[in-house]
Backbone as JSON, one array per atom type, in Angstrom:
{
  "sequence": "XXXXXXXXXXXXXXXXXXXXXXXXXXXXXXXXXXXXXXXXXXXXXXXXXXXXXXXXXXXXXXXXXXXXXXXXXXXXXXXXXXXXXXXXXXXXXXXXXXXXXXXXXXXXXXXXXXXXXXXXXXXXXXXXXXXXXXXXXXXXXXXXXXXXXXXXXXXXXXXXXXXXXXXXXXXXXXXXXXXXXXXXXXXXXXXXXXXXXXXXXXXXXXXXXXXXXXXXXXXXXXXXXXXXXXXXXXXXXXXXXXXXXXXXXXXXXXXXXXXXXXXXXXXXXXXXXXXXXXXX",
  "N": [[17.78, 3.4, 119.58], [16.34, 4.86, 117.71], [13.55, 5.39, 119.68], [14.91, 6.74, 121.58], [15.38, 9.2, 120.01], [12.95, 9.75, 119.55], [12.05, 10.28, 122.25], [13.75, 12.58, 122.95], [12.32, 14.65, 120.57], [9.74, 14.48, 122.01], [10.25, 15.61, 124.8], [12.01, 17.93, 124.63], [11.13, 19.54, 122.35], [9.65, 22.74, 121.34], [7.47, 23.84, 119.72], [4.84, 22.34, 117.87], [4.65, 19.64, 116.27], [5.04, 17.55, 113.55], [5.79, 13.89, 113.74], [7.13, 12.04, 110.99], [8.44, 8.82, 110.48], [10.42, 7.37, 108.26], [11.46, 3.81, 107.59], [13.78, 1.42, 107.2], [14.04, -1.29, 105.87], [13.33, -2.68, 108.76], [13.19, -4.68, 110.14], [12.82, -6.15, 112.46], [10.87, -5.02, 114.39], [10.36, -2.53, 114.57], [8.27, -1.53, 112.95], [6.24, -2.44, 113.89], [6.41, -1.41, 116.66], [6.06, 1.12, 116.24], [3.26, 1.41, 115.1], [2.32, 0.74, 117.5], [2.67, 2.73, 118.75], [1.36, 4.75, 117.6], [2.59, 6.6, 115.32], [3.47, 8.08, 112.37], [4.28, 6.34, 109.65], [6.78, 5.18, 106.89], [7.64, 2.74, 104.71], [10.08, 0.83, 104.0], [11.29, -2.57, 102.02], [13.72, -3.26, 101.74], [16.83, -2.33, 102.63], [16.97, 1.29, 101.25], [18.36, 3.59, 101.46], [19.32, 6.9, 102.31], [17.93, 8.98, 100.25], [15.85, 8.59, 99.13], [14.28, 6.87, 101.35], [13.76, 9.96, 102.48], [12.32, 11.04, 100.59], [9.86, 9.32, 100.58], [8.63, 9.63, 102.81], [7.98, 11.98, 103.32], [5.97, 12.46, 101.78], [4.01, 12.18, 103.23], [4.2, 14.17, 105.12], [2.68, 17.31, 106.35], [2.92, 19.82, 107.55], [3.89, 22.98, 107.31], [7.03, 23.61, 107.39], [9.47, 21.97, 106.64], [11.86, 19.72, 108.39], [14.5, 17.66, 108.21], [15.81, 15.09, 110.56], [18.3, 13.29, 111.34], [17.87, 9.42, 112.95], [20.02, 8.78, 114.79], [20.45, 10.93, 116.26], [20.18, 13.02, 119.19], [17.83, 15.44, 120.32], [18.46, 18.46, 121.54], [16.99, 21.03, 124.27], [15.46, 24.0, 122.39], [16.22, 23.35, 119.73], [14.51, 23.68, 118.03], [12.84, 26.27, 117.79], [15.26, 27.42, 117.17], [15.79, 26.73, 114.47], [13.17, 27.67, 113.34], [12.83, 30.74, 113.88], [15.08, 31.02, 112.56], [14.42, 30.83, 109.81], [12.2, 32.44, 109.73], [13.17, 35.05, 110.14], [14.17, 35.84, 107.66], [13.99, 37.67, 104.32], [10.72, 38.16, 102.87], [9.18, 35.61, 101.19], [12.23, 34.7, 100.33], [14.83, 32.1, 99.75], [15.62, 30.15, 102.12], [17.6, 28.0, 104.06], [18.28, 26.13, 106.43], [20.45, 24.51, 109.17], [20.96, 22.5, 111.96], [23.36, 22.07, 114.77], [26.21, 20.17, 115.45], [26.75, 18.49, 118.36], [29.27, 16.19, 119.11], [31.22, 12.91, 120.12], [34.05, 13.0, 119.15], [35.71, 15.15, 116.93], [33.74, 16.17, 113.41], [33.84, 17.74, 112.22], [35.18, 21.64, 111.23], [33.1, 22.36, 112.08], [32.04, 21.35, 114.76], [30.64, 20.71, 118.31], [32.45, 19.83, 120.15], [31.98, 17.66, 122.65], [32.18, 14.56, 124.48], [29.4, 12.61, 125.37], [28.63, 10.18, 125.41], [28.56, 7.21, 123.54], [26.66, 5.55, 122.47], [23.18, 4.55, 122.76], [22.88, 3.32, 125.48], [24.91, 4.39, 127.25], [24.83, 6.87, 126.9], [25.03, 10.07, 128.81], [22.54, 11.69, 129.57], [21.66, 13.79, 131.69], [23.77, 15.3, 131.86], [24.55, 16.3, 129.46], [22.03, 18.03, 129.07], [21.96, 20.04, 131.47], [24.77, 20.84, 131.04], [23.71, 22.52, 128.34], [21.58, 24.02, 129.35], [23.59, 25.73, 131.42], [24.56, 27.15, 129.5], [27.05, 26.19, 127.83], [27.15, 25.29, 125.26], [26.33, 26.13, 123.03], [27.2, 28.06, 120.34], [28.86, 30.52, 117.73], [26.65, 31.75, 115.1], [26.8, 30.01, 111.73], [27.76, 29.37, 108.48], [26.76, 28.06, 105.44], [24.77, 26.03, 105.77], [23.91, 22.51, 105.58], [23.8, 19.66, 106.24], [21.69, 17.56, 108.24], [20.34, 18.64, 111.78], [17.63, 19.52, 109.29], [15.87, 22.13, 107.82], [13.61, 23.96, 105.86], [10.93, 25.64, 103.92], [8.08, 24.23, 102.58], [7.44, 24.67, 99.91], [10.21, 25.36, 98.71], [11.2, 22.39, 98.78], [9.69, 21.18, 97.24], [10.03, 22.44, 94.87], [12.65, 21.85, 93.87], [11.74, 18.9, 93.85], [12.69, 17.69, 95.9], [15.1, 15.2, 97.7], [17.7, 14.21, 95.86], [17.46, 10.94, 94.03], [19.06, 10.01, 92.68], [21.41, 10.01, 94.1], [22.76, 7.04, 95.48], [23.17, 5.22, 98.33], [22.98, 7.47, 99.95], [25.35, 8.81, 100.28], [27.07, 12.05, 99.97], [24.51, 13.08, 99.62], [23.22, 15.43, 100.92], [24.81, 17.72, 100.66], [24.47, 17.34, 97.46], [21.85, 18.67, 98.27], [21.76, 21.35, 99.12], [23.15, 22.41, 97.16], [21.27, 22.03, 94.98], [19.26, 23.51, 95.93], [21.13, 25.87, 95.24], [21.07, 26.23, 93.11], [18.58, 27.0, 92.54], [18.4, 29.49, 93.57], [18.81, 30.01, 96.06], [20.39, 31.62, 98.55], [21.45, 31.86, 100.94], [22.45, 29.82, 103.54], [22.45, 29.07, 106.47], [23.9, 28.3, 109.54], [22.5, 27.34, 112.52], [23.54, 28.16, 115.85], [22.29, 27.79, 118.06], [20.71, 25.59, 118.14], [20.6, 22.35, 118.68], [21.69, 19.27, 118.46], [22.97, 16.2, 119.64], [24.68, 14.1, 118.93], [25.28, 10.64, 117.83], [27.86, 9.37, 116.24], [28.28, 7.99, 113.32], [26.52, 6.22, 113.33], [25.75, 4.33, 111.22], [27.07, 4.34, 108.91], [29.14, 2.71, 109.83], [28.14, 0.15, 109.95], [28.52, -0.16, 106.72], [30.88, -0.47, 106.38], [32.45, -1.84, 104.84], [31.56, -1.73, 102.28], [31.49, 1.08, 102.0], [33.92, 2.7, 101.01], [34.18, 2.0, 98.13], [31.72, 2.65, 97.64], [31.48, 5.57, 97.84], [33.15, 6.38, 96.24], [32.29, 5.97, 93.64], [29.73, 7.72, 94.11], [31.02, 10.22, 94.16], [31.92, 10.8, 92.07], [29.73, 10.08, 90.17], [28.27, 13.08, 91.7], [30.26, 14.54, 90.87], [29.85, 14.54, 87.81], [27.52, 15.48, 87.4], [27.32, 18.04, 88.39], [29.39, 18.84, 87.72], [31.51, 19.64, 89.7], [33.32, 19.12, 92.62], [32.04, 17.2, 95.84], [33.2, 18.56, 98.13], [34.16, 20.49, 97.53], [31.86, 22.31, 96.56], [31.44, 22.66, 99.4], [33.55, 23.76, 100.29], [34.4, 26.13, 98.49], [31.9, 27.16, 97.42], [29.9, 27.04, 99.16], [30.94, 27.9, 101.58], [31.63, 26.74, 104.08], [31.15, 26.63, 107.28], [32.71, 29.05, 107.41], [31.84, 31.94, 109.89], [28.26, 33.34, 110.05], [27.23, 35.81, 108.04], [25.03, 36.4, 106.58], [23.62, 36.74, 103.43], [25.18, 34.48, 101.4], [28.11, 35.5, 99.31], [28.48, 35.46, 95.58], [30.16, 33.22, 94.15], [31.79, 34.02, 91.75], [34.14, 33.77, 90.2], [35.67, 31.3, 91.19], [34.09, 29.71, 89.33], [33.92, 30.7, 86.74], [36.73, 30.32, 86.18], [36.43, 27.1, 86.47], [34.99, 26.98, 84.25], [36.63, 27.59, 82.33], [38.65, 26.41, 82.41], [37.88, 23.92, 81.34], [37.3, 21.47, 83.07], [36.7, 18.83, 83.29], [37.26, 16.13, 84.93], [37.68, 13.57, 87.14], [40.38, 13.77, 88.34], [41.75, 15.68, 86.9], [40.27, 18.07, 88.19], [40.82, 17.69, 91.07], [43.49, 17.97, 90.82], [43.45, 21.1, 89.84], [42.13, 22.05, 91.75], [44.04, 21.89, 93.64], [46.36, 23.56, 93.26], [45.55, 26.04, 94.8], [44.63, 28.25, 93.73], [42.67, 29.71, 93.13]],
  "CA": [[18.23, 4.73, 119.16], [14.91, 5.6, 117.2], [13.25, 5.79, 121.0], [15.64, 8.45, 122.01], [15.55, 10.44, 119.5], [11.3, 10.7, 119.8], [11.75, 10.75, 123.44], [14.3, 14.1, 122.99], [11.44, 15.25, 120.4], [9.14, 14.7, 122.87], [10.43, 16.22, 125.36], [12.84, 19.11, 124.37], [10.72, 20.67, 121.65], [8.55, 24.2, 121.68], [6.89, 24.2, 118.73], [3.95, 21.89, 117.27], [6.12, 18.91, 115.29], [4.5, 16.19, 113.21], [6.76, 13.33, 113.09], [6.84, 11.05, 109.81], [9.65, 7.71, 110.56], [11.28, 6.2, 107.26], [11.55, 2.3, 108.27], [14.06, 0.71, 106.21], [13.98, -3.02, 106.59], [12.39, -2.65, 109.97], [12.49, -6.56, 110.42], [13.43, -5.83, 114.29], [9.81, -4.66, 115.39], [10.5, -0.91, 114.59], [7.42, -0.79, 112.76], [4.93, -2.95, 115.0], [6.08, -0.41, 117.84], [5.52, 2.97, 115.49], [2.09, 1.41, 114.87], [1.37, 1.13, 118.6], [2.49, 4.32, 119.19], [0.36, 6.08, 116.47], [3.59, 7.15, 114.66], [3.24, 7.95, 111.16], [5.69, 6.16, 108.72], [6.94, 4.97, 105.63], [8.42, 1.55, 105.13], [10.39, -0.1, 102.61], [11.66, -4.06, 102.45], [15.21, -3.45, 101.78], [17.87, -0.47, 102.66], [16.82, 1.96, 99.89], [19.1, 4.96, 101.57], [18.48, 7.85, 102.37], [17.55, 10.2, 100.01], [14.15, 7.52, 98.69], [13.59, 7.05, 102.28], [13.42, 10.94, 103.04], [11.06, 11.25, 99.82], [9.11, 8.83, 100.66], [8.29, 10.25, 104.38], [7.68, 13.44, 103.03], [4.38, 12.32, 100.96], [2.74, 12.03, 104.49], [4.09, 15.62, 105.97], [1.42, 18.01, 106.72], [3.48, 20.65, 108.24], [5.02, 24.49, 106.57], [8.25, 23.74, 107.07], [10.46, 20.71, 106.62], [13.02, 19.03, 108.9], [15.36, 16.2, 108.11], [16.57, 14.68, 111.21], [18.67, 11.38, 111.09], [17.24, 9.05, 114.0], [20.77, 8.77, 115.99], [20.24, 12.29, 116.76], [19.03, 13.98, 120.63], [17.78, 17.08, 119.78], [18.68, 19.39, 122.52], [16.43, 21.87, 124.27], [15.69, 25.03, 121.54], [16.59, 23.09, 118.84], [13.49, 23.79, 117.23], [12.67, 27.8, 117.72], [16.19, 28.35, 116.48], [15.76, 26.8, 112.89], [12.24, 28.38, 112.85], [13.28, 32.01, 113.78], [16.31, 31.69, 111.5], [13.47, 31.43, 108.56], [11.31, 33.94, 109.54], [14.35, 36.1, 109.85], [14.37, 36.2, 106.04], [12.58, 38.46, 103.71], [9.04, 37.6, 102.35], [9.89, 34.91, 99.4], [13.94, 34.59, 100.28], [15.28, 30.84, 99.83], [16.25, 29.75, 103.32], [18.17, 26.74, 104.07], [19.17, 26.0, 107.87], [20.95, 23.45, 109.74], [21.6, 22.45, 113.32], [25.02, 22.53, 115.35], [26.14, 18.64, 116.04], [27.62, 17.71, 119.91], [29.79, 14.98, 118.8], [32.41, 13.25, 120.98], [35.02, 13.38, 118.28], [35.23, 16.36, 115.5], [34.35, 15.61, 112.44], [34.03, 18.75, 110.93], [35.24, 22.1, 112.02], [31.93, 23.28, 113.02], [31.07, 20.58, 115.76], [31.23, 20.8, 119.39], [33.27, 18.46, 120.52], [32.16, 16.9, 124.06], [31.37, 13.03, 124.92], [28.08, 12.58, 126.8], [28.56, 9.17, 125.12], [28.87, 6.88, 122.2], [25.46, 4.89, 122.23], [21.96, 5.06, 124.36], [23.51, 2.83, 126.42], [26.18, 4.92, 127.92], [24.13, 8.36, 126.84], [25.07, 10.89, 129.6], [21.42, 12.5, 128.98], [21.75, 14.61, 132.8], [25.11, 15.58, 132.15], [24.18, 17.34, 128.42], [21.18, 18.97, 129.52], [22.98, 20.28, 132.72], [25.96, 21.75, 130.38], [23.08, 23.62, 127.87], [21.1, 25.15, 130.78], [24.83, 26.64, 131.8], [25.65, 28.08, 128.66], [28.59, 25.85, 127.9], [27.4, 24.16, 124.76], [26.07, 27.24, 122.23], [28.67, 28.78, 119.19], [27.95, 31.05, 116.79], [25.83, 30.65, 113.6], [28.06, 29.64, 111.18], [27.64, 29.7, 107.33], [26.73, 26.56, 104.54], [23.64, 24.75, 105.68], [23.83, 20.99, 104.61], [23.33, 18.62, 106.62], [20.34, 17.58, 109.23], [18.82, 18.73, 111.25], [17.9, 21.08, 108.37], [15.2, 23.3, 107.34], [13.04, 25.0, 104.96], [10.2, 25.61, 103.72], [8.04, 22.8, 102.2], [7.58, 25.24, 98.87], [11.52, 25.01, 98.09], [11.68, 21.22, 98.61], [8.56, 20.67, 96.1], [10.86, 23.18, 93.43], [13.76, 21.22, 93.62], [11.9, 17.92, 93.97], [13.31, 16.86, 96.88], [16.38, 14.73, 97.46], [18.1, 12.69, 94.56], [17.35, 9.7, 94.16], [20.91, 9.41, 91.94], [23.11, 9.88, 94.78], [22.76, 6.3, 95.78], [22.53, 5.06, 99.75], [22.88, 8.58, 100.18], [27.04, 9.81, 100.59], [26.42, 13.66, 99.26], [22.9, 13.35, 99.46], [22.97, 16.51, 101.95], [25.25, 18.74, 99.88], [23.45, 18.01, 96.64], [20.5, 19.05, 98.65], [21.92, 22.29, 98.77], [23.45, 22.37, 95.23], [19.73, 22.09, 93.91], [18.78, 24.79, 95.98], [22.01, 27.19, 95.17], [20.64, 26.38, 91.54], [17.16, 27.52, 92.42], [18.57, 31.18, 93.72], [19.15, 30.12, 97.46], [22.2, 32.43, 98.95], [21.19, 32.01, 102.89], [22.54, 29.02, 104.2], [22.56, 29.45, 107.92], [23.96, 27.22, 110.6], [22.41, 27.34, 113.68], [24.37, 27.3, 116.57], [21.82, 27.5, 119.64], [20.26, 24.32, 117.48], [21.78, 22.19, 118.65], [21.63, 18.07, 118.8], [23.87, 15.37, 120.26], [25.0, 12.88, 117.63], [26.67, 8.92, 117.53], [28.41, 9.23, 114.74], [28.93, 6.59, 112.51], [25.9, 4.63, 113.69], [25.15, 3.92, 110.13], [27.96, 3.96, 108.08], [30.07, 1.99, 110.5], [27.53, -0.87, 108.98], [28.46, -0.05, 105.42], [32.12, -0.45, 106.34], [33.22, -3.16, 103.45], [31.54, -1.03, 100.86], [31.55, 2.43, 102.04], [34.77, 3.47, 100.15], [33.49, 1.7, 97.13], [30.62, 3.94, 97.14], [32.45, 6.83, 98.42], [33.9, 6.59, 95.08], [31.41, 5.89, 92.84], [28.94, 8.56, 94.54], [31.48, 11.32, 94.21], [31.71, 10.73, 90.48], [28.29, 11.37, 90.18], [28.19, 14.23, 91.76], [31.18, 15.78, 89.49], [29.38, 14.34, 86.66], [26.15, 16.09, 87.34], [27.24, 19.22, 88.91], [30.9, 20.03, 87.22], [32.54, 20.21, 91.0], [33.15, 17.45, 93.25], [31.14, 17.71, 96.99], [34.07, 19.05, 98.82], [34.73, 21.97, 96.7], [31.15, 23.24, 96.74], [31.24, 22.99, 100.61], [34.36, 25.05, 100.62], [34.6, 27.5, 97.48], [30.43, 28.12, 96.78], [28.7, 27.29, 100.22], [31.83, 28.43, 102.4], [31.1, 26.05, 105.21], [32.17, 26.94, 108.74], [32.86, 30.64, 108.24], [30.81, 32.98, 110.65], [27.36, 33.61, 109.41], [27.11, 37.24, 108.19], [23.84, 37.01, 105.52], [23.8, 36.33, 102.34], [26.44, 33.84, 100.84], [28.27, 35.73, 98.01], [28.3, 34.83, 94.61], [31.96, 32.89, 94.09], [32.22, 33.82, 90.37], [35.59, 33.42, 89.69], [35.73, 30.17, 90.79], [32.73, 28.94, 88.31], [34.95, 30.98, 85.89], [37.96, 28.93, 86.52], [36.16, 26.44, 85.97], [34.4, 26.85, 82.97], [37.81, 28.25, 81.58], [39.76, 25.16, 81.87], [36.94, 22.91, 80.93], [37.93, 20.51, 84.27], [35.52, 17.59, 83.43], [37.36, 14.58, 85.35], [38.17, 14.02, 88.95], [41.97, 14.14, 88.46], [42.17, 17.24, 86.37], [39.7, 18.67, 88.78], [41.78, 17.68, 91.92], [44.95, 18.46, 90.57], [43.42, 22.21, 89.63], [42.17, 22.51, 93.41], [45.23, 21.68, 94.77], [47.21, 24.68, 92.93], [45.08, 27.19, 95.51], [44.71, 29.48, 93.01], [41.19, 30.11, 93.77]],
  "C": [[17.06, 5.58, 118.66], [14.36, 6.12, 118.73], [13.37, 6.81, 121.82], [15.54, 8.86, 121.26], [14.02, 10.93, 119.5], [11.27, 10.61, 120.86], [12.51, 12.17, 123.44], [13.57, 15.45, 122.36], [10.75, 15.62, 121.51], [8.62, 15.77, 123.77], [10.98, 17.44, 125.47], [12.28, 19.94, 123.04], [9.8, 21.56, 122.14], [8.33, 23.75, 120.99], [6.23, 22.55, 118.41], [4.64, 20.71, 116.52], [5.11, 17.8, 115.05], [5.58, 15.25, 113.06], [6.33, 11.85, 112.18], [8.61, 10.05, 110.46], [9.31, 7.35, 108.86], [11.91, 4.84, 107.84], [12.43, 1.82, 106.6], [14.5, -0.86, 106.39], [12.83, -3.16, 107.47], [12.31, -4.15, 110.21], [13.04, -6.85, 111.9], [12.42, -5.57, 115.15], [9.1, -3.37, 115.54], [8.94, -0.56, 113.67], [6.02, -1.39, 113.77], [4.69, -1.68, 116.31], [5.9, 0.7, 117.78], [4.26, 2.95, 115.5], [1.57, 1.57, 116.15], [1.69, 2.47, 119.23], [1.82, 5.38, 118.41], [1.16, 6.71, 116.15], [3.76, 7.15, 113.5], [4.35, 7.69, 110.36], [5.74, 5.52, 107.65], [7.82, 3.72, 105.78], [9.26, 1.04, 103.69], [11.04, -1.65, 102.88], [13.06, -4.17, 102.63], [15.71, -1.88, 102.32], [18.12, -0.06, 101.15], [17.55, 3.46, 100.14], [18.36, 6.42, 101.73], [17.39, 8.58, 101.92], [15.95, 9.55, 99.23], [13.59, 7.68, 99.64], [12.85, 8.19, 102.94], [12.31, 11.22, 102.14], [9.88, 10.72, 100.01], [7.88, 9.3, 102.29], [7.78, 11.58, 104.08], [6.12, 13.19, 102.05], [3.47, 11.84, 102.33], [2.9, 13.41, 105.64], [2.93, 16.11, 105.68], [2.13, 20.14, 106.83], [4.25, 21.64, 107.19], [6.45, 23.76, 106.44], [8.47, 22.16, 107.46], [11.44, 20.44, 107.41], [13.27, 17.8, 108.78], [15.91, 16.16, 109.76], [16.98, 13.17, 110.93], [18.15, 10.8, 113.16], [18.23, 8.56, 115.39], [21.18, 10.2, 116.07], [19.06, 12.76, 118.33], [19.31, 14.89, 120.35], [17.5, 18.09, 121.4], [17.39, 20.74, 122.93], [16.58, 23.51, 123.38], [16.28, 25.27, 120.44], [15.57, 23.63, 117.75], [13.02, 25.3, 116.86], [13.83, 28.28, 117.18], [16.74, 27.95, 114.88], [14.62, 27.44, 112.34], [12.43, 29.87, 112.85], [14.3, 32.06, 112.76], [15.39, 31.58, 109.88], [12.58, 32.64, 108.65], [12.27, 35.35, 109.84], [14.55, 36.56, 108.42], [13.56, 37.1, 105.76], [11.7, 37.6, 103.16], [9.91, 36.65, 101.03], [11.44, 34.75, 99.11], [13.87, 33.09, 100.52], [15.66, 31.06, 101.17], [16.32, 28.45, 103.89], [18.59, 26.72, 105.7], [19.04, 24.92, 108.39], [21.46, 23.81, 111.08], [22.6, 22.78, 113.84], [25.08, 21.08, 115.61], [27.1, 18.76, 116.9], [28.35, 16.64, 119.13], [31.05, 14.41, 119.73], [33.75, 13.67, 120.38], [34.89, 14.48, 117.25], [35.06, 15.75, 114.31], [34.28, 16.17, 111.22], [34.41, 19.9, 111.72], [34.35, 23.26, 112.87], [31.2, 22.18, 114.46], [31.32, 21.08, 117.0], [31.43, 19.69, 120.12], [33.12, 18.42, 122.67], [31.53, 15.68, 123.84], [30.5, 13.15, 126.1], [27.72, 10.87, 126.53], [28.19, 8.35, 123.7], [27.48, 5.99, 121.58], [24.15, 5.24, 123.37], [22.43, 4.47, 125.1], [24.53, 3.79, 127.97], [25.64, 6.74, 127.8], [23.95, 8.87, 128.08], [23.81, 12.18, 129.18], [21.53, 13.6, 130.32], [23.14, 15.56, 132.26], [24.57, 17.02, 130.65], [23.81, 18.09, 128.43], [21.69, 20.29, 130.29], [23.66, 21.61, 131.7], [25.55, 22.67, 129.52], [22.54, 24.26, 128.67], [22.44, 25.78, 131.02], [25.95, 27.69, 130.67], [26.78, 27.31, 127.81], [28.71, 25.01, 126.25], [26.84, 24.8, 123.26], [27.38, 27.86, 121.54], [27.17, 29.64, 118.48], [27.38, 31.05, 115.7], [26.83, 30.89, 112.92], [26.92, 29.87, 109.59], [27.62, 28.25, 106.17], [26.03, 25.32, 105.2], [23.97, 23.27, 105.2], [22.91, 19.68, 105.0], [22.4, 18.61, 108.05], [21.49, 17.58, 110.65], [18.88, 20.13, 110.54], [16.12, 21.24, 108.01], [15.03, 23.68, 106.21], [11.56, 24.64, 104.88], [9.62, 24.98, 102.14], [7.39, 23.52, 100.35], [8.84, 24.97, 98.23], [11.57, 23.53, 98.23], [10.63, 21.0, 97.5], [9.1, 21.21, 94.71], [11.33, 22.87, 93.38], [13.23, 19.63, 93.27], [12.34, 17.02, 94.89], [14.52, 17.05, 97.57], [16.46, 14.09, 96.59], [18.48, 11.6, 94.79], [19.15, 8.66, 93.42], [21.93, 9.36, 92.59], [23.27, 8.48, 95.81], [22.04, 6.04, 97.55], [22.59, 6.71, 100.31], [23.9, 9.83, 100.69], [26.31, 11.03, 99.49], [25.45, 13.79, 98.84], [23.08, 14.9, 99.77], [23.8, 17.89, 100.83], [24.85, 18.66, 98.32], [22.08, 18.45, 96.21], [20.6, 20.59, 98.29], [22.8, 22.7, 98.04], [22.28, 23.03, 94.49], [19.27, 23.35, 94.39], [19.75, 26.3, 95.89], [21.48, 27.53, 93.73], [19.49, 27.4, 91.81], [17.21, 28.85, 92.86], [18.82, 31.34, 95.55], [20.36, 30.71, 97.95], [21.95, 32.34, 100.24], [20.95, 30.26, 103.18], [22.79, 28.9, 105.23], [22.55, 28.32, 108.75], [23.57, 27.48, 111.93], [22.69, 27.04, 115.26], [23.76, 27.45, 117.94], [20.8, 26.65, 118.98], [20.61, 23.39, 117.37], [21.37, 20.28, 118.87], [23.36, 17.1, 118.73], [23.72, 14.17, 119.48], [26.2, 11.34, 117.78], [26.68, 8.85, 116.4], [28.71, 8.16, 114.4], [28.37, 5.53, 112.79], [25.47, 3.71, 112.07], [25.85, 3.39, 109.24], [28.83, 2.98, 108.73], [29.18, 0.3, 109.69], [27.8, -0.88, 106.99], [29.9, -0.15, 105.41], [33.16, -0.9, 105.4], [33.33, -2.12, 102.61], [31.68, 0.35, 100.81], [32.91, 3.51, 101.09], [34.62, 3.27, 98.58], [32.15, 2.94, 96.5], [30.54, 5.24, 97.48], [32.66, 7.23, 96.98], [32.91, 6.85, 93.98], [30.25, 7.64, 92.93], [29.4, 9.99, 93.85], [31.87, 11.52, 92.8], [30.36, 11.15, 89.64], [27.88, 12.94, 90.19], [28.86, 15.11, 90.76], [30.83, 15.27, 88.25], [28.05, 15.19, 86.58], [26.4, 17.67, 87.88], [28.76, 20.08, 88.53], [32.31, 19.81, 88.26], [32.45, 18.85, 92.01], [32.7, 18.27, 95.39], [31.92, 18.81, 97.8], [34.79, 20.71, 98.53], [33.17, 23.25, 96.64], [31.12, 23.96, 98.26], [32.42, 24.57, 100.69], [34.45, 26.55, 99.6], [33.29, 27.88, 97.24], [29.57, 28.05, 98.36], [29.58, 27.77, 101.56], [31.77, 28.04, 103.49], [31.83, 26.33, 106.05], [32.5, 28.25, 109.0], [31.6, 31.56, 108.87], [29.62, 33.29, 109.55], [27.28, 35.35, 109.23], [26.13, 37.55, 107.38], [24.02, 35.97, 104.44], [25.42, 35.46, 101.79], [27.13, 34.43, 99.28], [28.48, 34.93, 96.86], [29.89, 34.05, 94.56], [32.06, 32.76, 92.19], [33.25, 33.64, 89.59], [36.07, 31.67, 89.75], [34.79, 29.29, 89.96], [33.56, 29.65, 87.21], [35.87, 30.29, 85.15], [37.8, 27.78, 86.11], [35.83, 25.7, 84.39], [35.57, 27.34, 82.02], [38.86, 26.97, 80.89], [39.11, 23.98, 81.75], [37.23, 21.6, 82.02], [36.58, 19.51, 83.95], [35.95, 16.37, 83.61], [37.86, 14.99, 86.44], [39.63, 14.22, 88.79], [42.16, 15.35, 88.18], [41.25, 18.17, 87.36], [40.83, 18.82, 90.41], [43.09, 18.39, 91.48], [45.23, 20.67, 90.35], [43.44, 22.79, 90.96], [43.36, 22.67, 93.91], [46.25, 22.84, 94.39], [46.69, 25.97, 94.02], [44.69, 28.43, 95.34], [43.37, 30.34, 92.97], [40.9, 31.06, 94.49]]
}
């Protein structure tokens, strides 16, 4: 899977791209064959999760701007010119946050585009994909609430925030309290890019975490509403407005931080139970 996704680099980017690999474990070969390919990376002994692994990869970038990609990702032709134009689209010194568009065969949010070109490299309909972007057929429009890779910015805002947190464990709501830290830091332009576009097997990762994944589903998301007030699902929809049409700037949602701070909601039940009235 690593393979394809630096053969889709490879081959389907414009633009200049250093790539740094995060090796976690790696006791398969994955780093013997980074080394003979002169591939610069970061290793650790055990699965230390994401958001360590992405820090750790990032103390060997070079490069202005930052992209997270996860490594069961093919990044589609013009994936790359359309997260860099959507920053230099900003003004001089404006936070700017942007994220891809994910192909997926199933939805699993309602910004994906839902076609199967296949569920592993194995079975990866790579002619067929290509084919269907050359014709148009596989482009939406930018959408609104940045989060998750492949994402963007510039390598000034990740050094002000620090990163990713290291507190959100293997890394469930790593991505949204990526951009948390930067709604803190004055970011209002979260922009989804939808001629950015990569072809994703979902669930190559977590499908391995299957035992514990609701375990730390749980745990994770406690965190978060311990450190941030709001639980992940509520910033996506009430402060970063995920999925509606991109039109600029993300307004302020002061009423619901209001709301909040009104009825002092500091546990997941009383928090759920407030959401669910709609009163928002």
């Amino acid at each position: 899977m690593l393979k394809l996704c630096l053969h889709s680099l490879k081959q389907n980017s414009t633009l200049p791209i250093q790539v740094v690999v995060h090796v976690n474990e790696g006791q398969d070969g994955t780093t013997e064959w980074l080394t003979e390919q002169k591939i610069a990376f970061t290793k650790t002994p055990t699965n230390v999760g994401i958001s360590i692994g992405l820090n750790q990869a990032y103390t060997k970038a070079e490069a202005e701007y930052i992209v997270y990609l996860n490594d069961d990702m093919y990044v589609v032709p013009g994936w790359d010119t359309s997260l860099y134009q959507s920053q230099l689209a900003a003004e001089p010194e404006q936070i700017v946050y942007s994220s891809g568009t994910m192909i997926q065969p199933f939805s699993m949010s309602p910004i994906d585009v839902v076609r199967n070109y296949g569920n592993n490299p194995k079975s990866f309909n790579e002619r067929q994909l290509l084919l269907d972007h050359e014709n148009g057929l596989l482009e939406i429009e930018d959408w609104n609430g940045a989060t998750w890779p492949p994402s963007c910015l510039h390598r000034k805002w990740w050094d002000a925030i620090g990163g990713y947190s290291d507190d959100m464990g293997m890394g469930l709501y790593s991505d949204i309290d990526f951009s948390m830290k930067l709604w803190n830091l004055g970011c209002r332009r979260f922009i989804g890019c939808g001629s950015s576009l990569v072809y994703h097997f979902p669930e190559t990762s977590t499908r391995k975490l299957k035992l514990s994944l609701p375990h730390e589903s749980r745990q994770t998301r406690r965190r978060f509403l311990n450190k941030w007030g709001v639980l992940p699902s509520s910033v996506s929809k009430y402060v970063l407005r995920s999925g509606n049409k991109f039109l600029g700037d993300t307004p302020e949602s002061a009423m619901f931080w209001e709301r909040l701070r009104v009825k002092g909601l500091n546990s997941y039940y009383g928090l759920r139970e407030y959401l669910t009235q709609r009163s928002v």
